[in-house]
C-alpha positions as CSV (number, residue, x, y, z in Angstrom):
1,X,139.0,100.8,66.1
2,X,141.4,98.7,64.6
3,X,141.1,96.0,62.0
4,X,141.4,93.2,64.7
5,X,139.0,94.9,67.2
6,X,136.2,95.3,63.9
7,X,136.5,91.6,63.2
8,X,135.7,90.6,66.7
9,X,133.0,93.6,67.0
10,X,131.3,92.2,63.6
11,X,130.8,88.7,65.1
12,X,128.7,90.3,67.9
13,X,125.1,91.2,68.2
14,X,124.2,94.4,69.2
15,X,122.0,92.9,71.9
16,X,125.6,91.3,73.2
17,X,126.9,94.8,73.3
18,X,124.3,96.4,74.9
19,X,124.1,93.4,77.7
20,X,127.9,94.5,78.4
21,X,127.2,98.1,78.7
22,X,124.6,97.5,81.0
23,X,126.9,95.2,83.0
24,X,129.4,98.1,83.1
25,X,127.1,100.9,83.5
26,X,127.4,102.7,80.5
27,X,124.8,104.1,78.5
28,X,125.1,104.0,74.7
29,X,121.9,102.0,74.0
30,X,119.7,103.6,71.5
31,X,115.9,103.5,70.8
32,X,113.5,102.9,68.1
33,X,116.0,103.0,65.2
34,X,115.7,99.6,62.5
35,X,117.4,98.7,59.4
36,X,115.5,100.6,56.6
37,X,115.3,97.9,53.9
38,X,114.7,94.1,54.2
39,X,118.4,92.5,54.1
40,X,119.9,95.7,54.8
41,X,123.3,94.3,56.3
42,X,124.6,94.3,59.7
43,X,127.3,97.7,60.2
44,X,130.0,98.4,62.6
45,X,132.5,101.4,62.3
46,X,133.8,105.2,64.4
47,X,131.0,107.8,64.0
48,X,130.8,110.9,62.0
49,X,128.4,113.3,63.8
50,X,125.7,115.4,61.9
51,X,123.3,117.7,63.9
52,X,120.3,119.1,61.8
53,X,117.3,121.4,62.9
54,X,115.3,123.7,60.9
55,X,115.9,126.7,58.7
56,X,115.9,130.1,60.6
57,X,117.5,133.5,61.0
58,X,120.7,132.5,61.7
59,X,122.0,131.2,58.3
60,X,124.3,127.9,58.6
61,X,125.5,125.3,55.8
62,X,122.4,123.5,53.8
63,X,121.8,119.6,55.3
64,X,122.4,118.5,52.1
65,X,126.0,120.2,51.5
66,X,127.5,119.8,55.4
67,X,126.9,115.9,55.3
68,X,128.6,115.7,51.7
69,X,131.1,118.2,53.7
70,X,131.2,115.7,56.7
71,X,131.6,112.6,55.0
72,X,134.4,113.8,52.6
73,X,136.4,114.8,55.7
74,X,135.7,111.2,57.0
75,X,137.5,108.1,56.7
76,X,136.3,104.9,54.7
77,X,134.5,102.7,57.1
78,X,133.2,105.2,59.3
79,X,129.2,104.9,60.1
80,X,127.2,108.4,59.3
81,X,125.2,109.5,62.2
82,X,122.5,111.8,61.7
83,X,120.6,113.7,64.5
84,X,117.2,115.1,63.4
85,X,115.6,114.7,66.9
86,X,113.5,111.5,65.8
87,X,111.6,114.1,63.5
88,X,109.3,111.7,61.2
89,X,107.7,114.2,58.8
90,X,110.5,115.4,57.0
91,X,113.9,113.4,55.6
92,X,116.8,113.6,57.2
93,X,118.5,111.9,54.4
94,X,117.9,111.1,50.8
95,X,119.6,109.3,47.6
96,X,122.2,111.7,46.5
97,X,124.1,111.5,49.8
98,X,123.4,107.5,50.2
99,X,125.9,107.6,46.6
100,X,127.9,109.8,48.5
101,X,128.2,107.9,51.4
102,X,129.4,104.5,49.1
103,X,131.7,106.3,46.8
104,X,133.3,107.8,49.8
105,X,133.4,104.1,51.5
106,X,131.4,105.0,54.8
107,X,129.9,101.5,56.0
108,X,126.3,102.5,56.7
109,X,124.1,105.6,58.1
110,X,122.0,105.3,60.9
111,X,119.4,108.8,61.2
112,X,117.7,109.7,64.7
113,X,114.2,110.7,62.2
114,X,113.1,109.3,58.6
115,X,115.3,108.8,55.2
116,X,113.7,108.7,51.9
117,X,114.8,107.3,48.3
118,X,114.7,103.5,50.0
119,X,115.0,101.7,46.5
120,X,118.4,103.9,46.2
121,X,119.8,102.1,49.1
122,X,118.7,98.8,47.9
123,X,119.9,99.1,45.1
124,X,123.7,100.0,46.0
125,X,123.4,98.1,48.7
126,X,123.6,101.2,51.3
127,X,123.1,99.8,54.8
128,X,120.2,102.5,56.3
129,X,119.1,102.6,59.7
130,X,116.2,105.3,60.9
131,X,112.7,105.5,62.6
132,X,111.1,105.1,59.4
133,X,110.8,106.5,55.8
134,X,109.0,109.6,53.9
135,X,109.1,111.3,50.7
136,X,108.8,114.8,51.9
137,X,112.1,116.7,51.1
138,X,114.1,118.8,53.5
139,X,115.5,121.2,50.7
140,X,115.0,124.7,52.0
141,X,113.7,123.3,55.1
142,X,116.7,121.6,57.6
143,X,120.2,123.0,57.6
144,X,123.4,121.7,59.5
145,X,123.8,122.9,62.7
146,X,126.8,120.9,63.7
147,X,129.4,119.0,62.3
148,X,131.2,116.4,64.1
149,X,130.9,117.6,67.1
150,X,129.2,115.8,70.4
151,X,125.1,114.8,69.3
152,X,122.4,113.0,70.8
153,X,121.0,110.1,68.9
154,X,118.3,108.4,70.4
155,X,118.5,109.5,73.6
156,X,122.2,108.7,73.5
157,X,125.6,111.0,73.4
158,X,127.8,110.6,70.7
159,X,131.1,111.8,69.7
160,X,133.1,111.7,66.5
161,X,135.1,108.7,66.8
162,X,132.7,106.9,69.2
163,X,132.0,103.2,68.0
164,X,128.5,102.2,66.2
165,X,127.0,98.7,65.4
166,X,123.8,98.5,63.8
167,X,121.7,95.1,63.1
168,X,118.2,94.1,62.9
169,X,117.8,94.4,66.7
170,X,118.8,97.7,67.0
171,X,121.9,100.0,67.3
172,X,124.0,100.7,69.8
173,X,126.9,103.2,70.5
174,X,130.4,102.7,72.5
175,X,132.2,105.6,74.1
176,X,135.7,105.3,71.9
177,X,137.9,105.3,75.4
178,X,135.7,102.6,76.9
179,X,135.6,99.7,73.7
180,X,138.1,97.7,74.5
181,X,136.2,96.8,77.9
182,X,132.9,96.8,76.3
183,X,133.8,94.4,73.3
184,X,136.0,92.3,76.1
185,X,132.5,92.0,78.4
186,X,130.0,91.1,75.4
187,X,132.4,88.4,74.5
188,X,132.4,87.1,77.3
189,X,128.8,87.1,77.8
190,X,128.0,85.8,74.2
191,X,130.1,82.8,75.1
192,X,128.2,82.5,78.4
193,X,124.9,82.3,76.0
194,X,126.1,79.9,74.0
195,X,126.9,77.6,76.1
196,X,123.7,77.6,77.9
197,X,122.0,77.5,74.2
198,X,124.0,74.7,73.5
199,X,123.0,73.0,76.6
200,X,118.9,73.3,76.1
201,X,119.4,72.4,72.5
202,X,121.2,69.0,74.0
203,X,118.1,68.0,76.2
204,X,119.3,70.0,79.3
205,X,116.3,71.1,82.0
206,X,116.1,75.2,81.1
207,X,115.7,75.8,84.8
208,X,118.8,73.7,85.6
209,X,120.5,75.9,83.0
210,X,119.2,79.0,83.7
211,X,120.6,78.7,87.7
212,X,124.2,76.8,86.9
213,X,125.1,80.0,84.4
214,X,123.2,82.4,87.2
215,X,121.4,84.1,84.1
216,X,119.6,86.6,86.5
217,X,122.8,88.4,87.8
218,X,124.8,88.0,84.9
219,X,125.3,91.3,84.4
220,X,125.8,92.7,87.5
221,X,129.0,93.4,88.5
C-alpha cells in the first residue's frame, strides 16, 4: 500500500469496504471485533500476522517475546494482527507490547480474543481493537505458534501484507493482490451514497431515491 492508496483508504468506512467486497465476492469481512477505548482512532495499514494458542509439550517462543519479535521485523505503519481464536478469558495482549507497538510506529492492533492494560492505550494513544477486555495474564499460559505467516481472524484469512482498516463499525481485511479493485469499488459506492444522502437531506422522496440509485442491486455485479 502506497502513500496515495492510504490517503484514499483513510477517507473510507469500513462498511464502504466491506459493501465492495461483497459486490466483488471476496470475503475479508470480520466479526465481533470493536475499538477498545472510547475515541480510539480509526486505523488502516499491511498486516503483521501473530498466531497464539496455549502452552504445551511442544516448546515454541513466549506470546510475549514473538510479537515484540514480529513487530521489530515489521515496518512503521503496519496494523498488528493477533489470532487468539476469539478466546475471552485470557489476554491476548497487554501494555508492554502496546509501548512496543508505538515506539516501533505500527498504526494500531486489532486481537481475534481480549487485551488488557486499556488505560495504557489511552494514554499513548494506541489504537486497540478486540472482542473485549480482561485482566487475567497470559504469562506462562499462551505461546506463539506462528509468526507472519497465513491466520484466521475472525473467521477471515489473513496474510502478512494483506490490507486492514479498523473503525467504530468494525474491521475489515483486503487480500494485498486484490486492493486496488476493492478501494476502486467502495469509492465508487461511497460516492453513490452520498449522493443519495444528499438528495433525502434536500427534501427528495426516499423511495424515489432509493429506486433512481437502484440501492437494492447495488452491489451485484
Amino acid at each position: 500500500m502506497n502513500n496515495e492508496q492510504r490517503t484514499r483508504l483513510m477517507k473510507l468506512s469500513s462498511n464502504n469496504i466491506s459493501d465492495a467486497m461483497t459486490a466483488l465476492q471476496i470475503r475479508g469481512t470480520t466479526r465481533g471485533i470493536r475499538p477498545i477505548w472510547e475515541g480510539c482512532p480509526k486505523i488502516c495499514g499491511e498486516a503483521i500476522t501473530i498466531k497464539m494458542g496455549p502452552v504445551g509439550m511442544t516448546e515454541a517462543e513466549t506470546t510475549h517475546l514473538g510479537v515484540l519479535n514480529a513487530m521489530k521485523a515489521g515496518k512503521p505503519g503496519s496494523v498488528v494482527v493477533v489470532d487468539h481464536g476469539g478466546r475471552t478469558d485470557i489476554s491476548a495482549f497487554g501494555g508492554i507490547m502496546g509501548n512496543t507497538a508505538q515506539v516501533y510506529g505500527m498504526s494500531g492492533v486489532v486481537v481475534d480474543g481480549v487485551c488488557r492494560d486499556i488505560d495504557e492505550y489511552v494514554s499513548i494513544r494506541l489504537p486497540m481493537y478486540s472482542r473485549g477486555a480482561t485482566v487475567e495474564t497470559s504469562r506462562g499460559k499462551t505461546q506463539a505458534y506462528l509468526i507472519n505467516q497465513m491466520i484466521q481472524f475472525g473467521g477471515v484469512q489473513v496474510r502478512p501484507g494483506d490490507i486492514v482498516l479498523g473503525d467504530r463499525s468494525g474491521v475489515v481485511v483486503v487480500p494485498q493482490e486484490r486492493f486496488e479493485e476493492v478501494l476502486a469499488k467502495a469509492e465508487e459506492l461511497e460516492a453513490n451514497e452520498s449522493r443519495m444522502i444528499q438528495e433525502i437531506r434536500s427534501g427528495a422522496d426516499p423511495a424515489f431515491v432509493d429506486q433512481k440509485f437502484n440501492y437494492e442491486n447495488m452491489l451485484k455485479k
